[in-house]
C-alpha positions in Angstrom: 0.0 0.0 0.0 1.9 3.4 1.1 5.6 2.9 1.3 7.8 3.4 4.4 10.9 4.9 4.2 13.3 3.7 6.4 16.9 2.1 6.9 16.0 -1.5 7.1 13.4 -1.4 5.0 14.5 1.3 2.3 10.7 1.3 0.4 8.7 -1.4 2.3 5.5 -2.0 0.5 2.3 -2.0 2.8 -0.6 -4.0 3.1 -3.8 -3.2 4.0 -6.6 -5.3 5.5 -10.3 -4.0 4.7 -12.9 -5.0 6.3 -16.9 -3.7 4.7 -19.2 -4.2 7.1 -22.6 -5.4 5.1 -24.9 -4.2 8.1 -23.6 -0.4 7.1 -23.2 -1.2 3.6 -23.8 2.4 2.5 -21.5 3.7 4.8 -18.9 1.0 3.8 -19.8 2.0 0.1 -19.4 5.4 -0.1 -16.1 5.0 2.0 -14.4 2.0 0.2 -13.3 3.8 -3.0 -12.1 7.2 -1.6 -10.2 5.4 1.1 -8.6 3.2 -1.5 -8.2 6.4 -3.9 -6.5 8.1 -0.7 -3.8 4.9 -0.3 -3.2 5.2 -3.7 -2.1 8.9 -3.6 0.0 7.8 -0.6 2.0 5.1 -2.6 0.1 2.1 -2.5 -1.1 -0.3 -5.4 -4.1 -2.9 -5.8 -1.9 -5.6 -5.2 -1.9 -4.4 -1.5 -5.3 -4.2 -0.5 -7.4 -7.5 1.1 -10.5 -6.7 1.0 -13.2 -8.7 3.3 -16.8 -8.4 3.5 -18.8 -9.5 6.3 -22.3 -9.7 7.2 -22.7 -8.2 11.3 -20.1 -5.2 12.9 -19.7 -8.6 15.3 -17.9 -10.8 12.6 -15.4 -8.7 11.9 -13.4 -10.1 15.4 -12.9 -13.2 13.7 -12.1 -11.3 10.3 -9.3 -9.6 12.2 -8.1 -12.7 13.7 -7.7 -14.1 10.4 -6.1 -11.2 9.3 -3.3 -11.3 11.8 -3.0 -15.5 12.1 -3.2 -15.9 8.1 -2.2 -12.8 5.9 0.8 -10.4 5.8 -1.6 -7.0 6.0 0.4 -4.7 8.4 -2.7 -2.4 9.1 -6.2 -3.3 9.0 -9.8 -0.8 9.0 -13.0 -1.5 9.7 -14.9 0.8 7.4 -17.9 0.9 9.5 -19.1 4.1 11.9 -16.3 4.5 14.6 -19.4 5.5 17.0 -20.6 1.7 16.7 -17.4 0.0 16.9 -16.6 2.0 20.3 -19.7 0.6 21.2 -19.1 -3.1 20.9 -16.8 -4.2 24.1 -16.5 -7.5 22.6 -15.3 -5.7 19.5 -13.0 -3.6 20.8 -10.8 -6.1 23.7 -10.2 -8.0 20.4 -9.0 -4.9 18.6 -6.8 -4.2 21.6 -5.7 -7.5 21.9 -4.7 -8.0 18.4 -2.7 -4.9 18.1 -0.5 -5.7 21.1 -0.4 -9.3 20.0 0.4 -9.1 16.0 1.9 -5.1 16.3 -1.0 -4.4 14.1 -2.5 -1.2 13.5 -6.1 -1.6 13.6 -8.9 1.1 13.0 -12.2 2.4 12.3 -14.6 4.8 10.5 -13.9 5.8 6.9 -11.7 7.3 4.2 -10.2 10.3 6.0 -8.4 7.2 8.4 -6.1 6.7 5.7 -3.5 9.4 6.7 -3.6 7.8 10.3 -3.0 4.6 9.3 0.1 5.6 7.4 1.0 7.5 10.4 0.6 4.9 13.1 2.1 2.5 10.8 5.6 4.5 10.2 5.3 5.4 14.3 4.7 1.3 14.6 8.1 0.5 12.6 10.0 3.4 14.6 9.4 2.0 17.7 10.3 -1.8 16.8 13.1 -0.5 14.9 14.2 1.5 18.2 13.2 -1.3 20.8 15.8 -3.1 22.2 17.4 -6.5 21.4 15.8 -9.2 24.2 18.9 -11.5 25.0 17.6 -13.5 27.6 20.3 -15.8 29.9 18.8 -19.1 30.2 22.3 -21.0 31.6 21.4 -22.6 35.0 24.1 -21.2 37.3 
């Protein structure tokens, strides 16, 4: 999708996981294509884009599971009203969960989240980039 700039990965590609949620179609709808149309200004091409549909806001949990456990999208959005993700507690513990467990960014709402994706995303890299090694002594003394 966008590309990130930085010294171990010179012009990393990014993926992006999107998730339409059926039960605000027209919401989804008239977000899908400007978000895509904002990626694309930002560096990003087709090929990088996963595109899911799913019936309830409640299916996307095990949308983003699959995301994390069996593709390599970096940054995932649920293009549904952020109000009514925020809403679902069930929802959002597996958003949290994910994102500390994967390093994922995960978000919601429509098009104008595509310039905080790229953001969190760089920040993401910056921060495992800057984090340091864990060398753990296991010898038995």
């Amino acid at each position: 999708m966008f590309r990130v700039k930085s010294a171990e990965a010179p012009d990393k590609q990014v993926k992006v996981g999107i998730i339409v949620v059926r039960e605000y179609e027209n919401y989804g709808d008239s977000n899908l294509m400007p978000f895509i149309e904002r990626l694309t200004a930002l560096g990003c091409t087709s090929e990088h884009f996963v595109l899911k549909r799913v019936a309830k806001l409640h299916d996307t949990v095990i949308t983003l599971q699959y995301f994390a456990q069996y593709t390599d999208v970096d940054s995932v959005i649920i293009l549904a009203p952020e109000e009514r993700v925020m809403a679902a507690p069930a929802l959002m513990e597996a958003i949290v969960r994910l994102e500390l467990q994967w390093n994922m960014y995960i978000t919601m709402g429509g098009a104008e989240r595509a310039d905080d994706m790229q953001a969190m995303y760089t920040m993401f890299l910056e921060m495992e980039q800057s984090a340091p090694e864990q060398n753990f002594d296991l010898s038995i003394s």
